[in-house]
N, C-alpha and C positions, 0 to 999 in steps of 0.2 A: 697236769693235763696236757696233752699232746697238740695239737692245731691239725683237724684235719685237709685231708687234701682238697685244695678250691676245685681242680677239673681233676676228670680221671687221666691218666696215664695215654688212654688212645688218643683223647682230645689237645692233650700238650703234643705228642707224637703228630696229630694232623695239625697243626700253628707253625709249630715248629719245621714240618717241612714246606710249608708254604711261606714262611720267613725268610728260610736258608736259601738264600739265592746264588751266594758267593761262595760258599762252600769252604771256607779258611778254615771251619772245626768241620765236624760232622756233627750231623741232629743231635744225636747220642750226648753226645758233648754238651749241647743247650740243654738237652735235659737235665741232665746232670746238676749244672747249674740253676737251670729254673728251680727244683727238688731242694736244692744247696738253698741256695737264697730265700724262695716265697713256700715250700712246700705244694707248687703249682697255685697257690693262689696270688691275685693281681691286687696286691693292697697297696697300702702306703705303710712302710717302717713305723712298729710301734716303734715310742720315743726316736725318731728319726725324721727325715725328709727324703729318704730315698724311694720309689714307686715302681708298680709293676713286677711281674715275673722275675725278673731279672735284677729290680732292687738300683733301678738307676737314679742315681742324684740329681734333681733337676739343673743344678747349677752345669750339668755335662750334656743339658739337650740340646746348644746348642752347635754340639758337633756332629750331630748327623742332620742338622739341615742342609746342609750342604749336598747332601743326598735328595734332597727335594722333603723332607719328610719335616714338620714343624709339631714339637713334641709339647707340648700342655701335660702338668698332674693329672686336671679333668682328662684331657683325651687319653692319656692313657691308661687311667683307673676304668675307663667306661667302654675302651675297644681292645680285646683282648689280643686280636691279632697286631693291631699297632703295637702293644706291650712286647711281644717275643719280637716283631721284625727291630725295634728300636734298640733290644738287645745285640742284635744281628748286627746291625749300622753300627753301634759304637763302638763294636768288636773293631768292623771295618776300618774305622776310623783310627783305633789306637794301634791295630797292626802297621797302616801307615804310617803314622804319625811316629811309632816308638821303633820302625822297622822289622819288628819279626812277628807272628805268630804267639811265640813263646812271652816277647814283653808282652802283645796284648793280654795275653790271660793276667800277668802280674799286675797289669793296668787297673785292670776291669775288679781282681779283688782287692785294689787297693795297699799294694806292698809298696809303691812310694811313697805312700805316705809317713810309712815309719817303721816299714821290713820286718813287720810281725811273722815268727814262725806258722803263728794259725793259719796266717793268708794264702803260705803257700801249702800249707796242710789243705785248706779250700780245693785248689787247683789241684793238688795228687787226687782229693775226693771227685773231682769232676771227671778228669780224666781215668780216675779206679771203675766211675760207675759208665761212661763212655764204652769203655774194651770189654766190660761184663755185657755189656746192653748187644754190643757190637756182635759176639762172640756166641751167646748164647739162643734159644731160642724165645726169643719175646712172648708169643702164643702164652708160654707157662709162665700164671703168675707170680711162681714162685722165683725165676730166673730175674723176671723184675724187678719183685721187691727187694732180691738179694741184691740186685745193681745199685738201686734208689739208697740203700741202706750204706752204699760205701761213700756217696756222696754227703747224707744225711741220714744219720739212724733215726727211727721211730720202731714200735712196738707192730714188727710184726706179724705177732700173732692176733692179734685186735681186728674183729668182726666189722667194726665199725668202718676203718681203716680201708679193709679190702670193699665194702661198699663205696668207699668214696673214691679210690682209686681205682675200681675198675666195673664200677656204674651197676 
């Protein structure tokens, strides 16, 4: 059984542009990733500790306080916009930190840790569903779910599915 979508597709699209301040990806791109990671929903990793949209590790919240932002499991399981901007921040943080763009995304899925091909498979799906998102027209749901679908498949012919992702 599949895990449906926590928010619809317009609802990450409106977090997501009110997160993205720095503009280092485009929206597209978080989505991508939010879809990659939680399926838009703001949980906590089964058997894991990672939380939120974006599946951050708490042991890395405290690199985007520096940005003024003080990241809690509670706070971010319970405030959805904190979950995407916190994604946003750490991006921030490891483009600095690792110098480009390109490390932060290896950062953020975790390829130092031990240069799993999947991890950078991750990153081609973010950035596959990113330039389909980009490119195509959003309006049709069909243009969507084929983007959503490059970053993470799920069954898109499922009723249920397009209710939860586009309300």
């Amino acid at each position: 059984m599949f895990t449906l979508p926590g928010r619809t597709y317009q609802q990450m699209v409106d977090l997501v542009y009110d997160a993205n301040d720095d503009m280092i990806f485009p929206d597209e791109l978080y989505i991508g990733l939010f879809w990659e990671e939680s399926i838009f929903n703001n949980l906590k990793q089964v058997g894991g500790t990672a939380v939120g949209f974006g599946q951050i590790e708490p042991r890395e919240f405290w690199q985007v306080k520096k940005y003024g932002v003080t990241l809690t499991v509670d706070r971010m399981l319970h405030d959805d916009a904190l979950s995407a901007r916190a994604s946003v921040l750490y991006i921030r943080h490891l483009t600095n930190a690792l110098g480009s763009p390109e490390a932060a995304l290896r950062g953020y899925a975790g390829y130092a840790y031990d240069h799993a091909a999947w991890r950078l498979a991750k990153i081609t799906g973010w950035k596959a569903c990113a330039a389909a998102l980009q490119s195509g027209d959003t309006s049709d749901r069909d243009v969507v779910k084929n983007a959503l679908h490059l970053s993470r498949t799920f069954p898109k012919d499922n009723s249920d599915y397009d209710d939860a992702l586009f309300g």
